[in-house]
N, C-alpha and C positions, 0 to 999 in steps of 0.2 A: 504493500500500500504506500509505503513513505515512498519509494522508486516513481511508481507510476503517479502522484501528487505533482513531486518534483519534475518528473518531464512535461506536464500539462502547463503548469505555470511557466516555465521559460518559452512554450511555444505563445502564448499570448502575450508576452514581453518582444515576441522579436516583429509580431504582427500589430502590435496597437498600432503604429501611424497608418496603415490599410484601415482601419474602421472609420466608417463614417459617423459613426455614435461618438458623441462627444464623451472623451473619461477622463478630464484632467483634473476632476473632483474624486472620482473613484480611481485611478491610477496612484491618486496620492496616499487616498489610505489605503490599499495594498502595501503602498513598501509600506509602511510604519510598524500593520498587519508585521510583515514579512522579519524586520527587523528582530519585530517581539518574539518572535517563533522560533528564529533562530537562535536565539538566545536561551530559548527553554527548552529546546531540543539538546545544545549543547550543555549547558548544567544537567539536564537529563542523562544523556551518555555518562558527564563524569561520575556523575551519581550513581550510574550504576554500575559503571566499570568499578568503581571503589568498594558497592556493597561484594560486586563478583569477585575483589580480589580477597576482602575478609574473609569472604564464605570459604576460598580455595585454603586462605591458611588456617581459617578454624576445622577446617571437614582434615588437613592433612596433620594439625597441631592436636587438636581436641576434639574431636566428632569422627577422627575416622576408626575404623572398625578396628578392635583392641587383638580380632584373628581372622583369616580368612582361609577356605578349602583351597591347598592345593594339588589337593590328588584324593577322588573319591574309589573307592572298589563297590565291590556289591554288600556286604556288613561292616563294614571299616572305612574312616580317610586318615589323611592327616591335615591336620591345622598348623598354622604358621600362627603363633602367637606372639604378637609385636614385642610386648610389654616386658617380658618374659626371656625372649631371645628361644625362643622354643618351639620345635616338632613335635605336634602332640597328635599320638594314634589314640580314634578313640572310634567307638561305635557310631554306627548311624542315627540305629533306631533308638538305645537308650539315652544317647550320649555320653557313654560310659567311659573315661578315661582310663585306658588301658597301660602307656605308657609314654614317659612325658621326657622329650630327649633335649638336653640341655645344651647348644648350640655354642662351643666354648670357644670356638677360633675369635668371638670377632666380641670380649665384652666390653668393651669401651666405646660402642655406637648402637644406635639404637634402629636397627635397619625398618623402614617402609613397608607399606604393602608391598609384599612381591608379588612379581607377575611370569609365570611359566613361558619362558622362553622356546619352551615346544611347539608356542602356536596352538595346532587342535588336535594334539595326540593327548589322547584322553588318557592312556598307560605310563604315563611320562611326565617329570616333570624335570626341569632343566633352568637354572637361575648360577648367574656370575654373582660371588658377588664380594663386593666390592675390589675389584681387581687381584683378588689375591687368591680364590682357590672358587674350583666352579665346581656346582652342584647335581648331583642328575640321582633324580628319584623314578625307579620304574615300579610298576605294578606286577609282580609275577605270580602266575600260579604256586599253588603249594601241592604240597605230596598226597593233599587229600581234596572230595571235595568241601572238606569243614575248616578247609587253613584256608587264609590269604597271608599270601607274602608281599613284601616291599624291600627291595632291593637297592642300599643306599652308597652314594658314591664320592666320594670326597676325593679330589686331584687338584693338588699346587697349582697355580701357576707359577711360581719363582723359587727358587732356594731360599734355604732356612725357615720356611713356613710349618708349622708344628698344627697341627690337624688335631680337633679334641670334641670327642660327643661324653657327655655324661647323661646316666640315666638315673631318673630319680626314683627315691624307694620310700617313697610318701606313698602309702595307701598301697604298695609290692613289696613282697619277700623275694630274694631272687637269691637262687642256686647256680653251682654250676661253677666254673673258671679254674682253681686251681688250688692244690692242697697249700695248708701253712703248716706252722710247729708248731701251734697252737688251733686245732679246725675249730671252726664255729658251724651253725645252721642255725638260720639263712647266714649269706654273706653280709645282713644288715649288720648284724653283730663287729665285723670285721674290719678294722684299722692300717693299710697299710700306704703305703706313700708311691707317688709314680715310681715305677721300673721295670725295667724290661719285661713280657709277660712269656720270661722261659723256663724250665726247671732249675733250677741252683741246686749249689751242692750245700744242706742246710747246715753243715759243722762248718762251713766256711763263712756263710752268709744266712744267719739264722733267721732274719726278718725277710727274706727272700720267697720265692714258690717254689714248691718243692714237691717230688714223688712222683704225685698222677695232675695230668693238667690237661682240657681241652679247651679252644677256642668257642665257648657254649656257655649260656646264660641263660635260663630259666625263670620266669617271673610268675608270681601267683596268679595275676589276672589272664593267665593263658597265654600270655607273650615269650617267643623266645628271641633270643639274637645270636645270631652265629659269625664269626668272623672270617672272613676268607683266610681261606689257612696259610698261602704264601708271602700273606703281608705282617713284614714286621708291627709289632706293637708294644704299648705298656699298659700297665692296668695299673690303675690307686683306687680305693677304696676309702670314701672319709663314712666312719659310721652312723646309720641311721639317715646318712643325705642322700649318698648318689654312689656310682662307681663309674670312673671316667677311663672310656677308649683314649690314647695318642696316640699319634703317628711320631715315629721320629723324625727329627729337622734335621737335616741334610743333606748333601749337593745332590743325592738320588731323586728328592721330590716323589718319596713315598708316601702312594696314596692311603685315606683310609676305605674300607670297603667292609660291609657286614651286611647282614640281612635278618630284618624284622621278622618276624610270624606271628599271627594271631591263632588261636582253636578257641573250639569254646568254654573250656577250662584248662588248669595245669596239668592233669592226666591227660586229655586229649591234646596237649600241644607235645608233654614231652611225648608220647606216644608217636605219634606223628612225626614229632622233627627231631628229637634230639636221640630216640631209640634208632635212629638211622644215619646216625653221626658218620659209620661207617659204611661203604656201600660194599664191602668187599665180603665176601663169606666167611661167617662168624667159625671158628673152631673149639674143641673144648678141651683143654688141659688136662692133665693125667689125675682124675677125678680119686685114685688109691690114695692119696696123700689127705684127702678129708679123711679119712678114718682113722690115721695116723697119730698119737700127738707128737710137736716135734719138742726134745729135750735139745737145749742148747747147748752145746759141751764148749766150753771155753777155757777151762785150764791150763795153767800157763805149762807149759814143758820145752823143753831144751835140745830134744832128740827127739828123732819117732819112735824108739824104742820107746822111748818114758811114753808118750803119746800112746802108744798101741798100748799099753800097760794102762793106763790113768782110762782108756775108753773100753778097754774089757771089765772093769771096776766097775765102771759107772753101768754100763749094762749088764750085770750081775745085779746090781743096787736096784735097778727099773723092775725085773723080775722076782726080785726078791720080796718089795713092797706090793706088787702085783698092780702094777701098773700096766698093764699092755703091751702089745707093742707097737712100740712106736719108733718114731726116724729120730736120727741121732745126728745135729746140723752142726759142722766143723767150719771153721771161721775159716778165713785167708789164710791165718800165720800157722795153723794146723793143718790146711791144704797141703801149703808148701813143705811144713817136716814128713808129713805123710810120702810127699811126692820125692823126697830127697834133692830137691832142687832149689838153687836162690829164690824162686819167682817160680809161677804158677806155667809159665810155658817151658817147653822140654827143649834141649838144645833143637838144632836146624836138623832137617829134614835127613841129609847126609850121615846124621849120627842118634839114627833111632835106635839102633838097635843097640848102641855105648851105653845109651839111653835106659835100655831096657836092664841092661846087665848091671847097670850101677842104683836102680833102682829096687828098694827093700820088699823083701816077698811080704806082702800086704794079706797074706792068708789069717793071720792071728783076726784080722777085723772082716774078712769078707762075710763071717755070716752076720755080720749086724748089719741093721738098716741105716743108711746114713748119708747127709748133703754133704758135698764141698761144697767151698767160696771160691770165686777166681773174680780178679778184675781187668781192665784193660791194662794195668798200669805194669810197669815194673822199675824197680829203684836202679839209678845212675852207677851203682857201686856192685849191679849183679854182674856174675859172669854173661848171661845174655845180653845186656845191651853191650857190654864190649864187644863181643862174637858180632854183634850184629855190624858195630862203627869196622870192624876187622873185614867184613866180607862182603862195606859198601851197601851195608842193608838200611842206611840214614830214615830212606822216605818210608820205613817201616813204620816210623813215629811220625807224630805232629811233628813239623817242624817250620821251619821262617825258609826262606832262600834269601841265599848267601848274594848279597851286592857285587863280589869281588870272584867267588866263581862257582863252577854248577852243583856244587855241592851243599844240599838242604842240613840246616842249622838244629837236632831235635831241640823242642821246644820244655824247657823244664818246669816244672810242678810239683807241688807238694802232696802226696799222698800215704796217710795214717803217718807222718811225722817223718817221711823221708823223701829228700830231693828226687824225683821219677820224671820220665819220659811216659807218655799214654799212645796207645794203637792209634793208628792211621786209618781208619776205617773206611777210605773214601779209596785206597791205594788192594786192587782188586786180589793182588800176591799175601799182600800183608794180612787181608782178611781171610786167607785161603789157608794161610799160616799156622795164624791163631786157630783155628777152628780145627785145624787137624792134629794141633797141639793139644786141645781140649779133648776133644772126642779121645785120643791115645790114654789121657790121663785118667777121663772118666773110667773105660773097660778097664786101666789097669789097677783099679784101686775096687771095681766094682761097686762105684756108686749106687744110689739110687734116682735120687735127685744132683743137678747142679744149679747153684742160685750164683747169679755173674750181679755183683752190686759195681759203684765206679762210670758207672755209665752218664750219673746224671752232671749238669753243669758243663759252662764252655770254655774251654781250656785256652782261647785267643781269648777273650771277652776279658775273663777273670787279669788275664796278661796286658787290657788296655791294647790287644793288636786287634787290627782290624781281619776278622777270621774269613778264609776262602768262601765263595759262594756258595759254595756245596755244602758248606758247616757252618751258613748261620744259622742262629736260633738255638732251635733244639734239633738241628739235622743231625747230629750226630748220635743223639738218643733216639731215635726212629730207624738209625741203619743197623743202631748196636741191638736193637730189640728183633730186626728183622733175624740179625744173624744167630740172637742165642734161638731164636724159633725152629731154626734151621736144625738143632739138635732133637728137634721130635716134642712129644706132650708132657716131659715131663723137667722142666727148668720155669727156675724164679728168677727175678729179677727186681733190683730195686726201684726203677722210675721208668715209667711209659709215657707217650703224649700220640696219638693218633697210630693206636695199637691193640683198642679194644677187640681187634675179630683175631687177634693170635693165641695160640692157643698159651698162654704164658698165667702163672703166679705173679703175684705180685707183692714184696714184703713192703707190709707197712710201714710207714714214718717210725722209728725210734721214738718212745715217750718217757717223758721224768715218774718217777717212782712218787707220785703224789693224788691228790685228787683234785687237781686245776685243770682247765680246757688244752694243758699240754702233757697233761696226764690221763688218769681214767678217766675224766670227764669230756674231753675230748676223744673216746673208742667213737660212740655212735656217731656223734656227726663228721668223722668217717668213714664210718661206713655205709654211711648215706651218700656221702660225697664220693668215693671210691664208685657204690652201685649203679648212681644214678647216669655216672659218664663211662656205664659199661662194662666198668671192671669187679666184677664179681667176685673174680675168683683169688681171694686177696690174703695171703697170711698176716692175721695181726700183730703188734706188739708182742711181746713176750709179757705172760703172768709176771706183773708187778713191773714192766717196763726195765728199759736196757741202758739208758741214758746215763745213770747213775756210777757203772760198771761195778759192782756190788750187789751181794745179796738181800732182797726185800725181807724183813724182817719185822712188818705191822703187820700181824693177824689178819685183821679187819680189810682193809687193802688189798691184800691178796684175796679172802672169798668173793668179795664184791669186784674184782678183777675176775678173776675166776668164774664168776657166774656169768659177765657179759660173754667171755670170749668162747665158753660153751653153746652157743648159739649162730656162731661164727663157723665160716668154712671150714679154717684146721683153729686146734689149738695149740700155745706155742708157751712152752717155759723154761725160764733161765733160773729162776730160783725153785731146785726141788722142793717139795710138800715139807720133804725131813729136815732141811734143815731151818727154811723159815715159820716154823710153828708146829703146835702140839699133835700130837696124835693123830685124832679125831679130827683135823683140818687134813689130814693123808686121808682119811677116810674117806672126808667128804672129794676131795680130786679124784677118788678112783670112782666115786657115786657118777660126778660130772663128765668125767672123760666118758663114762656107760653109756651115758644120755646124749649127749654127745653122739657117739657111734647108732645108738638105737632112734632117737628121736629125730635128732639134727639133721643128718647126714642121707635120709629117705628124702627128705622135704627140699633139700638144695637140690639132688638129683631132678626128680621131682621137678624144680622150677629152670632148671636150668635148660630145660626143655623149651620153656616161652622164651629164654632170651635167645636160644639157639635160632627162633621161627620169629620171633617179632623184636628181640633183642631190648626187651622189657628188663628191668634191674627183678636181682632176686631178692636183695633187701631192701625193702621200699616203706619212703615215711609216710605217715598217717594220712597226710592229703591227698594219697593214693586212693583212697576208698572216701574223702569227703573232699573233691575239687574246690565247693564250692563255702566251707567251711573255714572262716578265719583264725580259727582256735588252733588246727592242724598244723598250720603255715607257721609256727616258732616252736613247737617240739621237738627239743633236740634228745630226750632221754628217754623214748622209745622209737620203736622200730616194729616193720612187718615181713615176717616172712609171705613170698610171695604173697596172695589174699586169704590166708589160711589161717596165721598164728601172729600173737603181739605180743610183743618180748617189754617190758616195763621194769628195767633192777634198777636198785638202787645206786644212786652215783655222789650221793652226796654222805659226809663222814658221819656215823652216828646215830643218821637215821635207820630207824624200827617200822616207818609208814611213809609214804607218798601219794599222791592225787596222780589217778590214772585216767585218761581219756583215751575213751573207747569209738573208733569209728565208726560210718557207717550207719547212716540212721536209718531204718528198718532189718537194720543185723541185728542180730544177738549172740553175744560172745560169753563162752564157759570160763571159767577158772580151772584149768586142770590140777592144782592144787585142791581144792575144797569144793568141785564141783557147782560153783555160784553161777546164776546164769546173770548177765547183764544186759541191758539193750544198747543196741550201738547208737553215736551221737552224742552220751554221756560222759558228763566228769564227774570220777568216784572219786571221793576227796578222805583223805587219811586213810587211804587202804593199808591195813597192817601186815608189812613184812618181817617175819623174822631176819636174822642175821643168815641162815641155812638157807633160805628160799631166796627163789627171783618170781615174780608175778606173770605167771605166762597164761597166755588167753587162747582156747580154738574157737572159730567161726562156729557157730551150733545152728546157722539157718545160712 
């Protein structure tokens, strides 16, 4: 309208002297008209350009939207929460916040609405942002039709950019990541500071991770997060806030990359994603060793003579008390008297059979059942590593390369108190070595089991050198598990990381002889944590814990140690019944070892069938049977076998009674003690345990 106005008036301006109508009285008030118009159309414009420019910075300062969708699925999106700095997954239909990702690269700006950079890829979302690391979020199917996933992608753009998502654990318990020296459940409980997220060796670096570790996070609200497994990381823990992913900063411009999933509970998520952590086919470990219990034989001796003498005693002593029988586990430093050698490997190849003849007839011990120890390692001062510098065998070990010529530098380390070289694992002779060196020592000593500890921790890293590609991380604990596999179903090993489908043992973290979360109160959670990322099949701690190196001598401590680890795949102890306490505490360990063999030991067979086929844990916590139950989600002092039986002892000093909760609501669960029947979903509060009893429950519906 203002257009067409404007063109009609200037045509009768340029025609007025053609009219014969006189309009020198109306001509005049036109312009006056005209002047006044103009003038209020212009204050008009400013006026509004001005109200339009407040609006722009009120709607962008204070009026604009505090989140906005930028990526929906079919039950789930995520929101971009300005205010916040935060990625938040939540439901459609409830609006449920599931899982609230705390956006850590950038907190000193307060970023805008974002706008997806993908244009109209509905799967996609794609955002710079602020020239420093670019974003891409995709939609991707899950492994069922009840998962969605979301696929997150963080990449640098420049060096020295340090990449960091945390997730909060407001209103989530989350499992999962990596053992400590102290285990909690959840990981809310847990304190530890950014570093590296690999296995450490925990006698070097106690506040470290340590044992069993995967890239796997489980959250109550049914969320999991899995991390791409070739990307370097760190993990910190501040408790009860959040636990934050890093990338490392440097000239590589490592990205971070992980991936969300939702189910619609914590059973269906880990069922679904995290029981399939592995895609390789599951095996089962030489399953005789649960009936077994193992006696720790660690007596110092000087000779194998003394050795073979002090271990035909000691199994005299097991039978005599009618203890079973059981395996008799020999450390490293009685490996090698047994073996007659400096170190755990036999000379070279060439002199097997010097080997053979200089080696002690081991007939006095072959009928006992019994483990070696072997590690990678061997001390600087053996006759084997000189044989080996003598025959050019350098890249047998870690070792540096030499600046000045082609000769590799072994790389030194400290292992059980003495300057060593460690295997080369990555070097295909070196490992073909070792392993023919084992297998020789195993038939010639007629082991039963071999448990290879030594393996965790990274020997450049620890050194401050920058380790070859093939061994960062934890690559060298993933070749060394591959190879002890290699010797059949029936070896232990002390730390695994992306090795759940082998058929391997795995000895527990060392505990203090106490009852603190780095003592018996820290078995269950665990052995929750051990189950839940697959590894089932786990020897625990030794009766009253090894950390100490002395014999436990608190009554009390020991049965309530003794009661948990009865429930457990094997049972394992270092301080005999006889000599830390009275009688009738012998009694009660040949009661438990019974039960053990007859109760225990059906039921793990038994389950270990589901993890065989669906790769389901066999000891599983409470929220196993109540997903949707918040009570579940912080019980760290019991446990389920399979969906059958609830194991509830005592872990605290003193106590005679405890509050048990019972899952499962429409179950009802027996006391096989006293025959009590309970309904599942409840908490029994001061249930009275003797000092003799542990609180065990079967499903009765």
């Amino acid at each position: 309208m203002k257009l067409c106005f404007t063109d009609s008036f200037q045509f009768l301006l340029r025609n007025r002297n053609q009219s014969p109508i006189p309009e020198v009285t109306w001509d005049s008030g036109l312009k006056e008209m005209n002047e006044t118009w103009k003038g209020a159309i212009a204050c008009l414009g400013v006026a509004v350009f001005f109200v339009m420019t407040i609006g722009i910075i009120y709607w962008q300062v204070v009026d604009q939207p505090n989140k906005n969708w930028i990526l929906r699925g079919s039950t789930s999106g995520l929101i971009w929460e300005r205010r916040s700095q935060s990625l938040v997954l939540q439901t459609l239909s409830e609006e449920k916040t599931l899982v609230e990702i705390n956006v850590g690269n950038f907190p000193d700006m307060e970023q805008p609405f974002v706008k997806n950079l993908c244009w109209l890829n509905k799967t996609e979302f794609c955002y710079t942002w602020d020239a420093t690391a670019d974003l891409e979020i995709s939609l991707e199917p899950g492994p069922s039709a009840g998962t969605e996933c979301y696929r997150i992608n963080w990449t640098p753009l420049h060096c020295k950019v340090t990449l960091k998502d945390c997730f909060s654990m407001t209103n989530v318990s989350w499992y999962g990541g990596a053992s400590i020296r102290a285990q909690r459940w959840p990981l809310n409980n847990v304190n530890t500071k950014s570093q590296p997220f690999v296995i450490s060796n925990l006698t070097k670096n106690p506040t470290g991770y340590g044992s069993v570790l995967e890239k796997y996070f489980l959250g109550s609200t049914g969320v999991t997060v899995t991390v791409a497994p070739d990307v370097p990381i760190s993990l910190s823990v501040d408790s009860n806030r959040h636990f934050c992913l890093e990338s490392p900063s440097s000239i590589s411009m490592f990205p971070l990359q992980y991936m969300v999933c939702i189910s619609q509970n914590i059973t269906s998520a880990h069922q679904e994603v995290g029981s399939q952590l592995s895609e390789q086919e599951r095996r089962l470990p030489n399953t005789d060793i649960l009936g077994l219990p193992i006696w720790r034989h660690y007596k110092a001796a000087d000779s194998a003579a003394k050795m073979e003498r002090g271990l035909r005693s000691f199994f005299n002593r097991l039978k005599r008390h009618h203890l079973g029988e059981g395996l008799i586990a020999l450390n490293e430093h009685s490996t090698m008297l047994l073996s007659n050698a400096d170190h755990m490997h036999l000379p070279m190849a060439s002199r097997k059979m010097h080997a053979l003849r200089h080696t002690r007839d081991p007939s006095l011990i072959k009928p006992l059942k019994f483990s070696i120890t072997l590690s990678p390692y061997t001390s600087i001062n053996s006759q084997l590593f000189l044989m080996s510098l003598q025959e050019g065998k350098e890249n047998y070990w870690l070792s540096l390369q030499s600046k000045f010529d082609s000769h590799p530098t072994p790389l030194l380390t400290k292992w059980k108190g003495q300057f060593s070289v460690r295997l080369n694992v990555t070097n295909d002779a070196a490992r073909n070595w070792y392993m023919d060196r084992v297998s020789l020592l195993w038939q010639r000593l007629g082991a039963q089991y071999v448990t290879f500890e030594g393996a965790e921790g990274n020997t450049f890293a620890e050194q401050t050198v920058q380790p070859p590609k093939e061994l960062e991380g934890d690559k060298y604990i993933g070749i060394f598990a591959l190879m002890a596999a290699t010797l059949g179903n029936s070896t232990i090993i002390s730390a695994v990381t992306r090795s759940n489908h082998l058929p391997l043992f795995i000895q527990m973290t060392p505990l203090q002889s106490d009852w603190s979360y780095a003592g018996l109160k820290g078995i269950i959670p665990s052995v929750l944590h051990y189950s839940l990322l697959g590894y089932n099949f786990f020897i625990p701690d030794a009766v009253g814990g090894t950390l100490a190196n002395e014999f436990l001598t608190e009554e009390e401590l020991y049965i309530r140690w003794l009661q948990i680890v009865t429930f457990l795949p094997v049972m394992s102890f270092s301080t005999p019944p006889w000599v830390c306490c009275d009688k009738w505490v012998l009694n009660l360990t040949r009661q438990y070892i019974q039960r053990h063999q007859d109760f225990v030991v059906p039921l793990i067979v038994k389950f270990s069938k589901e993890w065989l086929s669906w790769g389901y844990p066999i000891f599983r916590p409470l929220w196993w049977l109540s997903p949707n139950d918040p009570v579940t989600f912080t019980i760290d002092d019991e446990f389920l076998i399979g969906d059958e039986v609830l194991i509830a002892p005592i872990t605290e000093q003193g106590r005679v009674q405890r509050d048990i909760y019972l899952p499962g609501e429409g179950l009802t669960w027996m006391d096989i003690n006293t025959a009590r029947v309970f309904d599942g979903g409840t908490l029994i509060r001061n249930y009275s345990v003797s000092l003799v009893e542990v609180p065990v429950f079967v499903k009765a519906s």
